[in-house]
TORKOL-4160 file (C-alpha; in steps of 0.2 Angstrom, whole numbers, padded with zeros to 4 digits, m for minus):
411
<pt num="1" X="0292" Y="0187" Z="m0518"/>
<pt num="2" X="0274" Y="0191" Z="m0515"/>
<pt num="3" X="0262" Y="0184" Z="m0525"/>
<pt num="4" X="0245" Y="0192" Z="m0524"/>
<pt num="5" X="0236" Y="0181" Z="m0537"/>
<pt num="6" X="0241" Y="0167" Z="m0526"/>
<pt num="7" X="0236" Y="0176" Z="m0509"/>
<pt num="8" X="0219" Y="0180" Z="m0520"/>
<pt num="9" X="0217" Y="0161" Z="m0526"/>
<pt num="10" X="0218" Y="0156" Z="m0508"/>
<pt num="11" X="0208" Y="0167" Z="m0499"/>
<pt num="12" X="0193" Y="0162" Z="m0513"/>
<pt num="13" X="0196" Y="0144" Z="m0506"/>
<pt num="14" X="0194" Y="0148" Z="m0489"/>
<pt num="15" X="0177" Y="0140" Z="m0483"/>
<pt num="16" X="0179" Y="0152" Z="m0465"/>
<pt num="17" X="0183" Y="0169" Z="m0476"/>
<pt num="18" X="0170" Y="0167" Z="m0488"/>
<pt num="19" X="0159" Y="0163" Z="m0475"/>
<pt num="20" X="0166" Y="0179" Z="m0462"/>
<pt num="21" X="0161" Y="0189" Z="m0479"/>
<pt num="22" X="0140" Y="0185" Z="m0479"/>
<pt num="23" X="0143" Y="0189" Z="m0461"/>
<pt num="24" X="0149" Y="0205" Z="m0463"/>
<pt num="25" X="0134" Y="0209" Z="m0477"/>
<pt num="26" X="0122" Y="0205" Z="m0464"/>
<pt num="27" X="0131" Y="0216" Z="m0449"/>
<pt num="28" X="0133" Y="0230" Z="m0459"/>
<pt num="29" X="0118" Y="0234" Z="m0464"/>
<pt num="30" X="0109" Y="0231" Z="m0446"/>
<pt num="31" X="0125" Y="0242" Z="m0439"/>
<pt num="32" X="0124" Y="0257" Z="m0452"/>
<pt num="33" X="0106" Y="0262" Z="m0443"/>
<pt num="34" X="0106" Y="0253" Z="m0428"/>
<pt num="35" X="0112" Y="0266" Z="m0416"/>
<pt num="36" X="0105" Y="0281" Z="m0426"/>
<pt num="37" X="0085" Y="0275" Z="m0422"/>
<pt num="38" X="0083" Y="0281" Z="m0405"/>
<pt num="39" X="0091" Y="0299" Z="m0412"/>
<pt num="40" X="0079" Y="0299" Z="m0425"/>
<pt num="41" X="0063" Y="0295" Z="m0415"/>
<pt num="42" X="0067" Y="0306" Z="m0401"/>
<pt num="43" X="0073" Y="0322" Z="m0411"/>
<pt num="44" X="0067" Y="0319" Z="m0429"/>
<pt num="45" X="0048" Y="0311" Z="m0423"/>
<pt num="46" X="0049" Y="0320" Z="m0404"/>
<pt num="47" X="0042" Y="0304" Z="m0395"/>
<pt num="48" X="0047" Y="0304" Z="m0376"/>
<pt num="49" X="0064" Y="0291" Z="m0372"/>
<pt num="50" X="0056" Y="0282" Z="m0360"/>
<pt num="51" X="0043" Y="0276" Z="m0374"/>
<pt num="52" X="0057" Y="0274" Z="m0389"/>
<pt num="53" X="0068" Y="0265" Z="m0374"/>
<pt num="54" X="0054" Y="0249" Z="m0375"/>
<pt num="55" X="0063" Y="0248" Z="m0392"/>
<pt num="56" X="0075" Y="0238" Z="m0385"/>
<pt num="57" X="0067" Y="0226" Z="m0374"/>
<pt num="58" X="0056" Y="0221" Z="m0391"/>
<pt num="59" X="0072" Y="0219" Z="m0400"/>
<pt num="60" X="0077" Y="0206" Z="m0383"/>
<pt num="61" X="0061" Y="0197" Z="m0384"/>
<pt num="62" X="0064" Y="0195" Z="m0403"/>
<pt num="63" X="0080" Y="0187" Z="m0401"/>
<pt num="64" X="0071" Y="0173" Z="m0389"/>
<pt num="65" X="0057" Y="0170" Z="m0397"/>
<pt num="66" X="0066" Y="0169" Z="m0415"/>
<pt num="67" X="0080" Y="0160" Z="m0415"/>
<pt num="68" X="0069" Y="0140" Z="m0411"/>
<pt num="69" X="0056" Y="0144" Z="m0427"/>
<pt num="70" X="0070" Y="0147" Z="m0438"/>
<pt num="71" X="0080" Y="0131" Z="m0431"/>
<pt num="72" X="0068" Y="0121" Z="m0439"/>
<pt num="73" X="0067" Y="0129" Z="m0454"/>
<pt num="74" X="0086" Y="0125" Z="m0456"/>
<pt num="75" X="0081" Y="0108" Z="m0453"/>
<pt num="76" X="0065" Y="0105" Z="m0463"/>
<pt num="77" X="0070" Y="0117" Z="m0479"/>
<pt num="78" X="0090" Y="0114" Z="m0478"/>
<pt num="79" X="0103" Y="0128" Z="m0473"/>
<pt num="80" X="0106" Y="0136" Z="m0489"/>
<pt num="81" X="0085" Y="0141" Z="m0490"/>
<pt num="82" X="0086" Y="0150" Z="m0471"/>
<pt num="83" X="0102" Y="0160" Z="m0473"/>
<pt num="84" X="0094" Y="0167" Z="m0487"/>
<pt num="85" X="0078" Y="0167" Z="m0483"/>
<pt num="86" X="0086" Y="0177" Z="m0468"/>
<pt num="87" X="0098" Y="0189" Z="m0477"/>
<pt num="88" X="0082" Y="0193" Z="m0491"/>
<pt num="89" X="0068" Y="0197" Z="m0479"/>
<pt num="90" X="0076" Y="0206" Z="m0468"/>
<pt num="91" X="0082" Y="0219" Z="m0482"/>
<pt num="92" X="0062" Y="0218" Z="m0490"/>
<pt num="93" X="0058" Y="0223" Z="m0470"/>
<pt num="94" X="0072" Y="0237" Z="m0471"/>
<pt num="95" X="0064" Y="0243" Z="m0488"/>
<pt num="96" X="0047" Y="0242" Z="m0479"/>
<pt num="97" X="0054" Y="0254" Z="m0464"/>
<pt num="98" X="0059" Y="0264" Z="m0475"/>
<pt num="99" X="0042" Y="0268" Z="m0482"/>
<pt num="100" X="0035" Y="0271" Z="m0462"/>
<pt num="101" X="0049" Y="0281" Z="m0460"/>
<pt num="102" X="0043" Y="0293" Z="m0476"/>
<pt num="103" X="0026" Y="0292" Z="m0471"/>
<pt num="104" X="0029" Y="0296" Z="m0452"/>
<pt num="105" X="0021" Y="0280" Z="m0445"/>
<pt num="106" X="0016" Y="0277" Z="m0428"/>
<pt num="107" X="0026" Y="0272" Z="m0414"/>
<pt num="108" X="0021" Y="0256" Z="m0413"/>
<pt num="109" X="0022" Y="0250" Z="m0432"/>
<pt num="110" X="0038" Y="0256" Z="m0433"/>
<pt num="111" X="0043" Y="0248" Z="m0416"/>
<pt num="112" X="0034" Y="0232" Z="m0419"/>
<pt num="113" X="0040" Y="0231" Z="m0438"/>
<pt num="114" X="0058" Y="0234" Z="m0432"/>
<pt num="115" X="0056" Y="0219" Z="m0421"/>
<pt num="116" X="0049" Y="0210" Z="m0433"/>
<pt num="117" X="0066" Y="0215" Z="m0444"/>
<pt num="118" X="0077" Y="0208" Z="m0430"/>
<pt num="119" X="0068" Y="0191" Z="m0429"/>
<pt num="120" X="0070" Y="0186" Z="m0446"/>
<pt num="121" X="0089" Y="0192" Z="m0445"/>
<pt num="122" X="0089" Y="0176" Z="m0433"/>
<pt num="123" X="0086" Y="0164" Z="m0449"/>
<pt num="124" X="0103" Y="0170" Z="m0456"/>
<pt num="125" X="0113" Y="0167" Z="m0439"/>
<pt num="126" X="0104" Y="0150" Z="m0436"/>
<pt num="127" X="0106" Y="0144" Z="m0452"/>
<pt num="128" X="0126" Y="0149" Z="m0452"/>
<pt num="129" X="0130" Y="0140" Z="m0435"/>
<pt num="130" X="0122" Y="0125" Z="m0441"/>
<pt num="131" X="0130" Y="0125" Z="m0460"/>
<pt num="132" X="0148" Y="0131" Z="m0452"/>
<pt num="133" X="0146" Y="0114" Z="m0443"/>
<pt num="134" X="0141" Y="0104" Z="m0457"/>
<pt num="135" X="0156" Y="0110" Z="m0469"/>
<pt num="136" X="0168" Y="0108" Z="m0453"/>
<pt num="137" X="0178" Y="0093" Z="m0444"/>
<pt num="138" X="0176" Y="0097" Z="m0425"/>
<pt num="139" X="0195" Y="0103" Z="m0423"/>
<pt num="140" X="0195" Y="0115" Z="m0438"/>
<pt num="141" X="0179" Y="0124" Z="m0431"/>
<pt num="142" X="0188" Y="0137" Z="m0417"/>
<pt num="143" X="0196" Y="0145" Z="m0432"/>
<pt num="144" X="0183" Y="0145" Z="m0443"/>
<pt num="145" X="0172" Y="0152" Z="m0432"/>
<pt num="146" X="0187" Y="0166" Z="m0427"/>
<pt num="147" X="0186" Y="0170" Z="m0445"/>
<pt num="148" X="0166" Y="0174" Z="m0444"/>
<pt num="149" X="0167" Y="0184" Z="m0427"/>
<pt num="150" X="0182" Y="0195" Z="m0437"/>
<pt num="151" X="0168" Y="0197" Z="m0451"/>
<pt num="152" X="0154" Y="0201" Z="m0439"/>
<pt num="153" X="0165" Y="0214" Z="m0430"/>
<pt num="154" X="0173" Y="0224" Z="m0445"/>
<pt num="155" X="0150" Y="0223" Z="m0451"/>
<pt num="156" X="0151" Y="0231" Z="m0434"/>
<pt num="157" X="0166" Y="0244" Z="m0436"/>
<pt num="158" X="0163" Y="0251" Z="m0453"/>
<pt num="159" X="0141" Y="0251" Z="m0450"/>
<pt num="160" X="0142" Y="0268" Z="m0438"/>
<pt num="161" X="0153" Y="0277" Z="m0448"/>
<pt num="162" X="0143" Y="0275" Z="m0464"/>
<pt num="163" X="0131" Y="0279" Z="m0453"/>
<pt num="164" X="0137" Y="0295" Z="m0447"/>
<pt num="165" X="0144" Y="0300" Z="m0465"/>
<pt num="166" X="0125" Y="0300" Z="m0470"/>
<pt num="167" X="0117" Y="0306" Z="m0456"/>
<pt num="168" X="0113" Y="0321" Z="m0465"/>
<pt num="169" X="0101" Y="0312" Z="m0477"/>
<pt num="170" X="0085" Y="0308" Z="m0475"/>
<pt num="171" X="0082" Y="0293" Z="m0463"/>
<pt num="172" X="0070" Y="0284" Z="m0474"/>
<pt num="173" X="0085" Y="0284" Z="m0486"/>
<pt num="174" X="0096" Y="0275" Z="m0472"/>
<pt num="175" X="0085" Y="0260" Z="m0473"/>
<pt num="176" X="0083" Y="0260" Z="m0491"/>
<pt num="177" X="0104" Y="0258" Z="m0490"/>
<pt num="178" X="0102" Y="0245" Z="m0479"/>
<pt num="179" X="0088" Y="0235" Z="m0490"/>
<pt num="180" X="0100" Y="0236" Z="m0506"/>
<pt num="181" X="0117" Y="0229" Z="m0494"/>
<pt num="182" X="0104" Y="0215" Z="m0488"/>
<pt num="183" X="0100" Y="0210" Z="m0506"/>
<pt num="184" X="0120" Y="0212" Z="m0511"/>
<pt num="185" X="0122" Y="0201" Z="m0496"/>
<pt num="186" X="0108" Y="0188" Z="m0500"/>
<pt num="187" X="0117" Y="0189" Z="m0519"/>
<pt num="188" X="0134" Y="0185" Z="m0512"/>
<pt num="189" X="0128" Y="0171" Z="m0501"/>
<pt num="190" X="0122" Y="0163" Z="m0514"/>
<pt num="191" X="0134" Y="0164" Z="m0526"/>
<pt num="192" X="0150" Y="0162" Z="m0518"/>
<pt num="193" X="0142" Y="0151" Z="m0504"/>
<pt num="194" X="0133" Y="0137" Z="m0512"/>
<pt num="195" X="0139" Y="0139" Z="m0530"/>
<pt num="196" X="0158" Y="0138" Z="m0527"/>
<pt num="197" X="0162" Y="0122" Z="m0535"/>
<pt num="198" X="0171" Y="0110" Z="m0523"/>
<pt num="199" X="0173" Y="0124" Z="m0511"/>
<pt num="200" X="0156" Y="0122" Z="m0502"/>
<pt num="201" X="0153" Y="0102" Z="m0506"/>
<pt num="202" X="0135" Y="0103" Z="m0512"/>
<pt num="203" X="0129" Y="0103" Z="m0491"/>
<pt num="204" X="0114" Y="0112" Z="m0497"/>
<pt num="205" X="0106" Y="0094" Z="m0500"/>
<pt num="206" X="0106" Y="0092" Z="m0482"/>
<pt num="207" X="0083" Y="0090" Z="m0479"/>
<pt num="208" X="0087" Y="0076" Z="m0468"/>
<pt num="209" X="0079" Y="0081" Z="m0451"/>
<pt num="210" X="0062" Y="0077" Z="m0464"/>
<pt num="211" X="0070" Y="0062" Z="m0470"/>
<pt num="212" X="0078" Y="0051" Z="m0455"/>
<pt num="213" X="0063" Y="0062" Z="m0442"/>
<pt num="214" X="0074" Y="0061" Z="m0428"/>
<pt num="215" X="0069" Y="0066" Z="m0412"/>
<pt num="216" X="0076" Y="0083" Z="m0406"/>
<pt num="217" X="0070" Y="0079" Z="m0387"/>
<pt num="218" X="0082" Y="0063" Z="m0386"/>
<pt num="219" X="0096" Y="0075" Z="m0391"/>
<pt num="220" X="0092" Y="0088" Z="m0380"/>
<pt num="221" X="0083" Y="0081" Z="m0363"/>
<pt num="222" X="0092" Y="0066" Z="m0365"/>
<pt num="223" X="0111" Y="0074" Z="m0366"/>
<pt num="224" X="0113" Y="0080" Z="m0348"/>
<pt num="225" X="0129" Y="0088" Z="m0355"/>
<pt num="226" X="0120" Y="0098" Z="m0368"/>
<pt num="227" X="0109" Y="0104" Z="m0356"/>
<pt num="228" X="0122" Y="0107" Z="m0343"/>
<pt num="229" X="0134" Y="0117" Z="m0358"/>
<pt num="230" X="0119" Y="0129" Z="m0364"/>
<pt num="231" X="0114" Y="0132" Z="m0346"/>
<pt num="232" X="0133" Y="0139" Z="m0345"/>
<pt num="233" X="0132" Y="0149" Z="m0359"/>
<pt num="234" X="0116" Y="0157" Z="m0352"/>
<pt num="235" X="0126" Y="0163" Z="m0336"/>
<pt num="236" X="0139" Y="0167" Z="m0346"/>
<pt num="237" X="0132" Y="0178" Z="m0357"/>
<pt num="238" X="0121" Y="0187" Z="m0341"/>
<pt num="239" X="0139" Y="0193" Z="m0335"/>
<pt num="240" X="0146" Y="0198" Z="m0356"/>
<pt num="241" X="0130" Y="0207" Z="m0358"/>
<pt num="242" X="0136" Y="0219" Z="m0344"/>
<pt num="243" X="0149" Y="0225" Z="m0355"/>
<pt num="244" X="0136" Y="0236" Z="m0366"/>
<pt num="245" X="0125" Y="0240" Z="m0352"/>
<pt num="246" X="0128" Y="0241" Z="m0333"/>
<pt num="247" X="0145" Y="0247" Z="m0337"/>
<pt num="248" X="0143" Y="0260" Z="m0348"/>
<pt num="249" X="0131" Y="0269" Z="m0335"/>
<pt num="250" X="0143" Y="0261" Z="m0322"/>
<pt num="251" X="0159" Y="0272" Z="m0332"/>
<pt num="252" X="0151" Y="0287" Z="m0335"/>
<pt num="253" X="0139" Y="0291" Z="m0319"/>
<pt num="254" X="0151" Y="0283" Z="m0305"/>
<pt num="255" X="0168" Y="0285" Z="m0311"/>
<pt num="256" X="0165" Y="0300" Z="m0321"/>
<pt num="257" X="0171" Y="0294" Z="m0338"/>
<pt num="258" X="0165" Y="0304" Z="m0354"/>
<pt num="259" X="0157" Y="0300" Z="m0367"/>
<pt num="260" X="0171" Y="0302" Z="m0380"/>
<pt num="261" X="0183" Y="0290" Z="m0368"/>
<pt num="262" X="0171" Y="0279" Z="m0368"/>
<pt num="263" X="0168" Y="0279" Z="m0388"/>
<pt num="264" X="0188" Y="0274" Z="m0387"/>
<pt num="265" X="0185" Y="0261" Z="m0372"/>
<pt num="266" X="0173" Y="0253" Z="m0384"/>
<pt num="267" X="0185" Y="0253" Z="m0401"/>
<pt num="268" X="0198" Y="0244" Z="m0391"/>
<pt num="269" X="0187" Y="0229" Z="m0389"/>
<pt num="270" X="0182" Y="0229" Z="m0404"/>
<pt num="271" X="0201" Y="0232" Z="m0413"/>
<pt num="272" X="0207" Y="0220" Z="m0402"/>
<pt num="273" X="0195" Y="0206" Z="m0408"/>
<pt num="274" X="0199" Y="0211" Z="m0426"/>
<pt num="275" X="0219" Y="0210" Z="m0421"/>
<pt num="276" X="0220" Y="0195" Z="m0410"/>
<pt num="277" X="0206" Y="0185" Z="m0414"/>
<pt num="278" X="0214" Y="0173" Z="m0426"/>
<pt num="279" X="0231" Y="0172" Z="m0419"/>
<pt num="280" X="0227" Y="0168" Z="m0402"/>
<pt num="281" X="0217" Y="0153" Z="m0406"/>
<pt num="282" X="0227" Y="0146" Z="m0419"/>
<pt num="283" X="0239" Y="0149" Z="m0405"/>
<pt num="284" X="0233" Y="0140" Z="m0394"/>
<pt num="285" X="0229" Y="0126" Z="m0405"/>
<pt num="286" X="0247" Y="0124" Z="m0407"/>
<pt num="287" X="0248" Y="0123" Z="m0390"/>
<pt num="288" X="0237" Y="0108" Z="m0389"/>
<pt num="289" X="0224" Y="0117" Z="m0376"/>
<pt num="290" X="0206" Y="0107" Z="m0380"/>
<pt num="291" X="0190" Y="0115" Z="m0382"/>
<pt num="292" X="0185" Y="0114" Z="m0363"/>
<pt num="293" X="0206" Y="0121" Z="m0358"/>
<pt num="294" X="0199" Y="0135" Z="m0371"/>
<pt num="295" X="0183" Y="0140" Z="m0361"/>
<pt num="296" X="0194" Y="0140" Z="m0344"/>
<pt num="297" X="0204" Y="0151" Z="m0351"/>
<pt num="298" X="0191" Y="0163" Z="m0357"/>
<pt num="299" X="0182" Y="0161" Z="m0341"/>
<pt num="300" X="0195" Y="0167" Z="m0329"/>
<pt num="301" X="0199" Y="0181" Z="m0340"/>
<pt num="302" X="0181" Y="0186" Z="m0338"/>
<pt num="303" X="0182" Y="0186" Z="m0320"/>
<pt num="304" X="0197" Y="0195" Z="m0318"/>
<pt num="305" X="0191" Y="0209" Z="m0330"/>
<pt num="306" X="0173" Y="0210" Z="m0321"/>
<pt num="307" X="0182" Y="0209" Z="m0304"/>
<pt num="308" X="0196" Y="0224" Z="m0311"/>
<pt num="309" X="0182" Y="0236" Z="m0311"/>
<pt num="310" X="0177" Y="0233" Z="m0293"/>
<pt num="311" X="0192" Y="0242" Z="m0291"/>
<pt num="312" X="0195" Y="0255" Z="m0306"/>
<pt num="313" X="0195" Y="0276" Z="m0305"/>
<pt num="314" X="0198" Y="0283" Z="m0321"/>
<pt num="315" X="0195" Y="0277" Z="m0341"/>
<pt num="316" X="0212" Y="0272" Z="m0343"/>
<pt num="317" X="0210" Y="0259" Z="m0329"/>
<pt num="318" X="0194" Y="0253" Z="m0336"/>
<pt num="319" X="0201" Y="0253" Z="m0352"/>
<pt num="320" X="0215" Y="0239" Z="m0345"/>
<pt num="321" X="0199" Y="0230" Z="m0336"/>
<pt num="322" X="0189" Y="0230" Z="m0354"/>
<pt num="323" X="0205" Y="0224" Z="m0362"/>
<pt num="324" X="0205" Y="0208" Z="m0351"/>
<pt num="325" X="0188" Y="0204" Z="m0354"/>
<pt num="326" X="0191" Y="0205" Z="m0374"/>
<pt num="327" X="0203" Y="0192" Z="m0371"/>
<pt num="328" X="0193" Y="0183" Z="m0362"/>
<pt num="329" X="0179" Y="0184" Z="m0377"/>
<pt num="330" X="0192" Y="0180" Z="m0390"/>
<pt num="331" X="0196" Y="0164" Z="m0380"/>
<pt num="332" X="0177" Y="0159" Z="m0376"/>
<pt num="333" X="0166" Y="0163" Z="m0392"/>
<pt num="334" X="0173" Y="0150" Z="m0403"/>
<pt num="335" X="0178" Y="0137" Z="m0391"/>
<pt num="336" X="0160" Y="0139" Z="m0382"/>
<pt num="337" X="0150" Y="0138" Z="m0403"/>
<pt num="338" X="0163" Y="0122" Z="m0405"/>
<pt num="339" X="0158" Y="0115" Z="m0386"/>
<pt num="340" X="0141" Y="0115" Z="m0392"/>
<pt num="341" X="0145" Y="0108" Z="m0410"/>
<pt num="342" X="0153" Y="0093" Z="m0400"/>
<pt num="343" X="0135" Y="0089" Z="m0394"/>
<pt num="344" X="0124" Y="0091" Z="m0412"/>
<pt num="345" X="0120" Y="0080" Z="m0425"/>
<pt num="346" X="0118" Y="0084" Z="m0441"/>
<pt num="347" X="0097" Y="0079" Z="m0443"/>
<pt num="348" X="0097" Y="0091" Z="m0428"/>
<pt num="349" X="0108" Y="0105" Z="m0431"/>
<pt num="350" X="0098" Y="0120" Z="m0434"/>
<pt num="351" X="0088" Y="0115" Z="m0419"/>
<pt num="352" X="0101" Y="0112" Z="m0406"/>
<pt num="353" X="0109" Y="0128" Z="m0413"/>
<pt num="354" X="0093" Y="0136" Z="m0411"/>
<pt num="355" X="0093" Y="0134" Z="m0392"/>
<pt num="356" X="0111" Y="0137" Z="m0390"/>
<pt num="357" X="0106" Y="0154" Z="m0399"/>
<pt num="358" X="0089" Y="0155" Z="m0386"/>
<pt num="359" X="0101" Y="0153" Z="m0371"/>
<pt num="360" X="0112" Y="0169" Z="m0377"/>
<pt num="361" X="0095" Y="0180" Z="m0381"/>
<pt num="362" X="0090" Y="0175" Z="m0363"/>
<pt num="363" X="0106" Y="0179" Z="m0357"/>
<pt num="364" X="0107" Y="0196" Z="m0366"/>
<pt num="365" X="0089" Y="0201" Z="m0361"/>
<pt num="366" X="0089" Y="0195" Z="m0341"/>
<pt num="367" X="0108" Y="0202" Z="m0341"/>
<pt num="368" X="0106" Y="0220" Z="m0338"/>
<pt num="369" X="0090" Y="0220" Z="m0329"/>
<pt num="370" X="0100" Y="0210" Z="m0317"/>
<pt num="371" X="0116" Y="0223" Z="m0318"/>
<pt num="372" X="0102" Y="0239" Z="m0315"/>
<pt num="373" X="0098" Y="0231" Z="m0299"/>
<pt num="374" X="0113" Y="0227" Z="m0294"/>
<pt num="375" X="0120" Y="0248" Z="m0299"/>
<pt num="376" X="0106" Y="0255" Z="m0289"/>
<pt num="377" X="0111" Y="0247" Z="m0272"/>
<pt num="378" X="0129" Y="0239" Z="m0272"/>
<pt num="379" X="0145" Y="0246" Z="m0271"/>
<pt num="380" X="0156" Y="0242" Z="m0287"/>
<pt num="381" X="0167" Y="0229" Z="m0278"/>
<pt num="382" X="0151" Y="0221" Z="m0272"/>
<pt num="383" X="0142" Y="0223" Z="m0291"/>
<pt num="384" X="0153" Y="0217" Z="m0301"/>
<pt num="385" X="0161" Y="0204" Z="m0287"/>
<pt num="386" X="0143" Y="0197" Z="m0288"/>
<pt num="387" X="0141" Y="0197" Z="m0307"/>
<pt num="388" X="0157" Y="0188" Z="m0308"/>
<pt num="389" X="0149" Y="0174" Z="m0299"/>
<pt num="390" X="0140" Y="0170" Z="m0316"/>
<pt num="391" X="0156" Y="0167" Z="m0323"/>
<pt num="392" X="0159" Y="0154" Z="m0308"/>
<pt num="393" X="0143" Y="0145" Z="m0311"/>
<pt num="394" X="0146" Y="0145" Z="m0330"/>
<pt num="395" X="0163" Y="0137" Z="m0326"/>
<pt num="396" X="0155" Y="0124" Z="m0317"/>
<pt num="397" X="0141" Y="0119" Z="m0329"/>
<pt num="398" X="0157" Y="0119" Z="m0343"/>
<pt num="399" X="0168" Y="0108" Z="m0335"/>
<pt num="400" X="0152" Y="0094" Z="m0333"/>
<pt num="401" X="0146" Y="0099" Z="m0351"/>
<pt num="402" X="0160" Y="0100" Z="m0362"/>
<pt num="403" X="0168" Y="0086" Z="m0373"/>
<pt num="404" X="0187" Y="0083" Z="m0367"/>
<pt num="405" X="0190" Y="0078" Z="m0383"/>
<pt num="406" X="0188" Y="0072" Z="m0405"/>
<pt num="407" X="0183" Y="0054" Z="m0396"/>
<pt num="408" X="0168" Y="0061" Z="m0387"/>
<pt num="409" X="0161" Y="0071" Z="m0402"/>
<pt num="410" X="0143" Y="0064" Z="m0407"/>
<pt num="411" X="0145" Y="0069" Z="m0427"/>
């Protein structure tokens, strides 16, 4: 028979779902207005695209520079202090916006205050990686962080369609909704995250990067592998940036796709990850596949999506090609945040988490750019045969930087 108060009992002791759920608090609010700011200062304020498009490479340039500051925060004031400190300044900056938006500020304060917003959003998701590793053997931590990426995703799926449900309103009142869900989220985090009893183990006591001053350049220039593992995961996440980018103009100018197939090629990805996130991994830690097997796995998914849309012709064929690469991503995100986990040490974790973060900003940021040039003078085989090649690289730097096994792990 089934037993919810049971169900309910253990879902409370779940360190992962508890975890997923601060996540989700601090997706949701950034999703419900995210793609709704280039509507507003194009139709609401009437500023030209090409001047609110700069939006976006402020927001790239925040996740670069952010995400090493805020790693040693988590290491000087402990991990409990910067996720929160993340979660509650981001919804104070959200309340601030709020009041340019009323006031019609210019351009550039609301631009500048935005990126602003985005980098201390890094404090939250630095913070996370390194406390996740703290709570976590090494062999638990591709489930546990499944259960996060299912929680950022549904932040993700239900943000928009607040979103559109309140487009209506006045916009200043979006960012006051999305102040009030931070403070909710900084308010749960607290609560259920370090006030859970036995649940959480007292990790916020963790101020040892102060206490033992260990060197972060030993562990980073002097671990070749580290160094070889986040050089991977910068020409990895080059080629996953083009998912968001170069192939949505690549669907819609070249092979003709609309905008409302497009909207549907995008939930897939997203439903899929939601669907299949936990059981295939927990899948194939039954099957005995290690961390670096994992990352294979998820690699050559990649290329063969990448390489499927050399060769696709209408949005049901890109839809199979996206489909691939989903599977890909649901086999590489948590094997590549464990890959680097095998390398840190606890006095260094928020660091070393930090550049593991820098790396994917970069990635992210140079990505595009690199897809843009690329579009304007390949044909699609050659594009996205020549993007693949990131993935073949990343492969490369994996198979030299990744630990093989629990034996190998530095914590």
């Amino acid at each position: 028979m089934f037993d919810l108060k049971k169900v309910f009992n253990s879902v409370k002791r779940d360190k992962g779902i508890i975890l997923a759920a601060a996540w989700s608090f601090n997706q949701l609010a950034y999703a419900i207005v995210y793609p709704f700011i280039p509507i507003y200062l194009c139709n609401d304020r009437g500023f030209d695209y090409k001047l609110v498009s700069l939006v976006f490479p402020l927001l790239g340039l925040a996740a670069i520079v952010a995400p090493v500051p805020c790693g040693w925060l988590a290491d000087k004031s402990g991990y409990k202090f910067t996720m929160l400190f993340g979660q509650a300044m981001r919804g104070v900056m959200f309340f601030l916006m709020a009041f340019l938006v009323y006031f019609n500020a210019p351009f550039w304060t609301f631009a500048l205050t935005l990126m602003l917003n985005a980098a201390v959003g890094s404090a939250f998701t630095v913070g996370s990686d390194a406390y996740l590793f703290t709570i976590t053997k090494f062999e638990e931590r591709p489930i546990y962080y499944s259960k996060i990426r299912i929680g950022m995703n549904l932040g993700w799926a239900i943000g928009p369609m607040l979103g559109a449900f309140f487009a209506k309103t006045p916009f200043w009142l979006f960012f006051c909704m999305t102040g009030i869900l931070c403070m909710i989220g900084t308010a749960y985090t607290y609560y259920c995250c370090f006030h859970g009893g036995k649940i959480f183990e007292k990790v916020e006591k963790e101020k040892v990067a102060v206490a033992e001053k260990r060197s972060i350049k030993k562990d980073v220039f002097g671990n070749y592998r580290f160094l070889l593992l986040i050089s991977g995961t910068l020409f990895l996440m080059m080629l996953a940036s083009q998912l968001y980018s170069t192939m949505s103009i690549f669907a819609t100018q070249t092979i003709g796709v609309t905008s409302k197939e497009l909207g549907f090629i995008y939930s897939l990805n997203g439903f899929m990850v939601l669907a299949l996130q936990i059981p295939i991994v927990a899948g194939m830690k039954k099957l005995n596949i290690n961390v670096l097997g994992q990352l294979m796995i998820g690699v050559l998914l990649y290329i063969i999506g990448y390489m499927q849309l050399g060769f696709v012709g209408s949005a049901w064929t890109i839809a199979i090609a996206v489909a691939v690469i989903t599977l890909g991503e649901i086999s590489i995100q948590p094997a590549l945040y464990t890959a680097v986990s095998g390398h840190t040490v606890k006095e260094n974790a928020g660091r070393m988490f930090s550049i593991n973060s820098l790396m994917r900003g970069i990635g992210y940021a140079v990505g595009p750019w690199v897809g843009g040039q690329l579009f304007a003078v390949c044909t699609p085989l050659v594009m996205w045969g020549l993007l693949s090649l990131f993935a073949v690289i990343a492969a490369v730097m994996f198979v030299f930087g990744t630990v093989r096994n629990k034996s190998e792990v530095q914590n």
